[in-house]
C-alpha positions as CSV (number, residue, x, y, z in Angstrom):
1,X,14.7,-1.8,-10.5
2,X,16.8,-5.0,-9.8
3,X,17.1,-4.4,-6.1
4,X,13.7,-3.4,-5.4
5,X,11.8,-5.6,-3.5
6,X,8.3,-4.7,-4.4
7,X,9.3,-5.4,-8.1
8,X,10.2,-9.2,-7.2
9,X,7.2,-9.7,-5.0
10,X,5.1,-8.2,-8.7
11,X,7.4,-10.4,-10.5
12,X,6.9,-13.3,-8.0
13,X,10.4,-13.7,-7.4
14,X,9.8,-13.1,-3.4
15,X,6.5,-15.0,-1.8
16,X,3.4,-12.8,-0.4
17,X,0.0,-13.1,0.6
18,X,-1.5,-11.6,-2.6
19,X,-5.3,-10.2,-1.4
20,X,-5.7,-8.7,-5.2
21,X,-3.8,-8.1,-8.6
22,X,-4.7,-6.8,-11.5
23,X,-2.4,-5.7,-14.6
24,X,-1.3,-2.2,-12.9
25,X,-1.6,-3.2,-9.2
26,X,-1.0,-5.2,-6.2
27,X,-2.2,-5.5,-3.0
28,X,-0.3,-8.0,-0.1
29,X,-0.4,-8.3,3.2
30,X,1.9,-6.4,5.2
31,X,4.7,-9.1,7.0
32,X,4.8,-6.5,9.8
33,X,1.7,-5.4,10.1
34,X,0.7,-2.4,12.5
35,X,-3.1,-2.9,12.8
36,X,-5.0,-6.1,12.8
37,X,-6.0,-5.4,9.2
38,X,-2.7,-4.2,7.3
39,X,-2.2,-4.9,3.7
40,X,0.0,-2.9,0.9
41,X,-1.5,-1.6,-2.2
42,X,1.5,-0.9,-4.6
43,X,1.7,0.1,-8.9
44,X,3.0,-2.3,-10.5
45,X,4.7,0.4,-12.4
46,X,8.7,1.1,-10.5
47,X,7.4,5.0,-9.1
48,X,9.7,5.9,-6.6
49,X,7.3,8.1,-4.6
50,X,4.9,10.6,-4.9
51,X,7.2,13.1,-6.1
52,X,8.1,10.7,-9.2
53,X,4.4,11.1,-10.6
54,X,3.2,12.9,-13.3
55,X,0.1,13.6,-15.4
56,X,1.0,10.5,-17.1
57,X,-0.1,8.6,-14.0
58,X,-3.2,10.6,-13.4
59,X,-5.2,7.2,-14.4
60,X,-3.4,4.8,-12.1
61,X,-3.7,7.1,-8.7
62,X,-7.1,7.5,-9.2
63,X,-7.2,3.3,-9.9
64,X,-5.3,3.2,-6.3
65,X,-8.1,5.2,-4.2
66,X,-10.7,3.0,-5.9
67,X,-8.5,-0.3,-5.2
68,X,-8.3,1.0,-1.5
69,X,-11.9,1.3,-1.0
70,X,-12.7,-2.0,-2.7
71,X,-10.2,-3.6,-0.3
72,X,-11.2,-1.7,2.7
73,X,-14.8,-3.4,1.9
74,X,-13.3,-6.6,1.1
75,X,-11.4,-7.1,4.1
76,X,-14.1,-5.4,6.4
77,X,-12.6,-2.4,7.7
78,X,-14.7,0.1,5.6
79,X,-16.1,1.7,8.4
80,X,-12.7,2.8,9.9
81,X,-9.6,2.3,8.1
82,X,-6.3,4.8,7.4
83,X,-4.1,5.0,4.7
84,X,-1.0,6.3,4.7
85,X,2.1,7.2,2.3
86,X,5.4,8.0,3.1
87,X,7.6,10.3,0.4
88,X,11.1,10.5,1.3
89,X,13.9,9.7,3.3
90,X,13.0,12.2,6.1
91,X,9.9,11.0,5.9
92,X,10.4,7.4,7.0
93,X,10.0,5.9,3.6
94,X,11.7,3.1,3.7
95,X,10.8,0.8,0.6
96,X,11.5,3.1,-2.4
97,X,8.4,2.1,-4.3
98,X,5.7,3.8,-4.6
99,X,3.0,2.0,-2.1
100,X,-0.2,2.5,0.0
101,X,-0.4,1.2,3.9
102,X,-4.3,0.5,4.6
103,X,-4.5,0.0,8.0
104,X,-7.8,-1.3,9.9
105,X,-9.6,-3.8,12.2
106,X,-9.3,-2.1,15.2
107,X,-11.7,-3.5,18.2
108,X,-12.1,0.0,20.2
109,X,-11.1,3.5,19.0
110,X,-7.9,3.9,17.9
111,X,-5.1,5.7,19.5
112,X,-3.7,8.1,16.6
113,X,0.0,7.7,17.9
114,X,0.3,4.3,18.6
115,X,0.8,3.1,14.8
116,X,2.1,5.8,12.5
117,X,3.0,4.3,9.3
């Protein structure tokens, strides 16, 4: 997609603080992060959403969950960390491009409401 901007951050055409890549994904810090820890972990592969996937991509979705928990390790918020997905317009996706929000870091116990991605 030639608009999409999570293709030209995997193509490099728009900076971001890159915390992993390998040949089928992408992780980057969030530039409006909701948490103190708040990075995106995103296919390299243009997937829409969730609804776009198929048994074709059964491989890479289970490559994301592992890539989550490495980074949850890496970045020191295995002990309490969220994830979250948005699929669709109604439901606040806002990036169309299939992508992960791992949220973390949090100092006390965190408020559920206060930073729904």
């Amino acid at each position: 997609m030639n608009d999409c901007i999570f293709c030209k951050i995997v193509k490099k055409d728009l900076p971001s603080t890159i915390e992993f890549e390998n040949e089928r994904l992408i992780v980057f810090r969030n530039i409006e992060p909701l948490a103190p820890v708040h990075v995106l972990v995103v296919p390299k592969k243009h997937i829409v959403n969730l609804s776009e996937i198929d048994e074709s991509d059964k491989e890479l979705m289970g490559e994301i969950l592992l890539t989550i928990k490495d980074m949850a390790k890496k970045l020191g918020i295995l002990d309490a960390f969220r994830v979250a997905v948005a699929n669709g317009k109604m439901a606040d996706q806002s990036v169309f491009h299939l992508h992960f929000h791992l949220t973390g870091g949090w100092k006390e116990k965190h408020n559920r409401g206060e930073d729904r991605a």
